[in-house]
C-alpha angles and dihedrals in degrees: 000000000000111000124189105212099221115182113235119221086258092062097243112129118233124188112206122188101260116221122251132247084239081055107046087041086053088053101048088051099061088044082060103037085052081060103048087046088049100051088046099052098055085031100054098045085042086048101045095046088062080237108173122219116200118235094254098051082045087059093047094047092056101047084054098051088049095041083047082049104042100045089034096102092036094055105039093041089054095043103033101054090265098319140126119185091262090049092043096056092035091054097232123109131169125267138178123255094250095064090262134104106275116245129249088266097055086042077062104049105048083050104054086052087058080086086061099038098029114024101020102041097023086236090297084124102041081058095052099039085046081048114047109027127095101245092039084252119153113218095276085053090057095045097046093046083240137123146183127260145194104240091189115093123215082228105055091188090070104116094040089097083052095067118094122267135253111277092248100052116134109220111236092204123034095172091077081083079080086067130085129228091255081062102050083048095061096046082055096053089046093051086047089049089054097056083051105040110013087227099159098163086077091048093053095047089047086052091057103040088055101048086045088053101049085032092236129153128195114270116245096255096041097107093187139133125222103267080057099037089061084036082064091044092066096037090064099034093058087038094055095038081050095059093038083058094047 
């Protein structure tokens, strides 16, 4: 599986499984094909019905179908975690190159690329650019400092460790109250890489770096690795911020 390394802020390297060009085509088509269905579907019943639309209302409707078309990917991108329908279904979103989720301005920007990969070029070049760099980025992914990721895991019960835990579970380690969420964040997206990439040396050097920063060893009857060591590292953060918030 192709993976792209991106460098958290908190300067930890994460390689995600990068989506495809097959991928990212496959998406793009059921956005248009949504639009084509769309379109049909309040065209054919005006149409039948024999149903006339003044000259004026023709001109609105199309400035509306365009503005729907134009903004589509920009909206639904900003507001969906990276994701467009077509991206959704197809399991890929958009993500900035430093593992978080890009900002409005990088949003912008990749979309206003989309004149040059997509208009000018008639996504000639998006193809090339997917095709040919080094992290699978069209041009407005370059320019934007964004790409595009798998979000299915080879595992898929990877986010079963995420959910909260049972009301009487007894914390192993009280001290990750010492963590942030952006920690906890990062354990999770490490957790997450591992079920992509089985990258366990990352796992391993994570696992370290957090018992040498709250100072914890492993009790003598925790029998764990290190993927469950930082498992067990969630599960009592969100239990103990649970309990804080009751």
């Amino acid at each position: 599986m192709e993976t792209v390394k991106i460098t958290t802020s908190q300067n930890v390297d994460i390689d995600y499984a990068v989506a495809s060009l097959g991928e990212r085509i496959a998406a793009r088509v059921v956005d248009y094909l949504l639009f084509i269905g769309a379109t049909l579907v309040v065209y054919i019943p005006t149409t039948a019905s024999g149903f006339k639309i003044q000259e004026t209302a023709q001109w609105v409707i199309g400035i509306i179908w365009l503005s729907l078309f134009l903004f589509y990917d920009l909206v639904a991108e900003m507001f969906f975690n990276g994701q467009s329908i077509g991206k959704r279904i197809v399991k890929i979103r958009v993500i900035s190159l430093d593992g978080g989720r890009p900002s409005v301005g990088q949003f912008v920007m990749r979309w206003l690329f989309r004149i040059l990969d997509f208009g000018v070029t008639l996504g000639s070049l998006a193809v090339l650019s997917v095709a040919f760099s080094d992290k699978r980025q069209r041009i407005g992914d370059i320019s934007a400092g964004t790409t595009v990721v798998k979000t299915k895991p080879v595992n898929p019960h990877q986010d079963l460790f995420y959910s909260l835990p049972d009301d009487d579970y007894k914390p192993t380690f009280p001290e990750v109250t010492q963590l942030s969420d952006k920690d906890i964040n990062l354990v999770y997206d490490v957790i997450r890489n591992f079920n992509y990439t089985r990258n366990s040396k990352l796992v391993y050097t994570l696992a370290v770096r957090i018992k040498e920063h709250l100072n914890i060893t492993y009790p003598p009857d925790l029998n764990v690795n290190e993927y469950q060591f930082l498992q067990l590292v969630v599960n009592d953060y969100n239990a103990i911020a649970a309990r804080n918030e009751a």
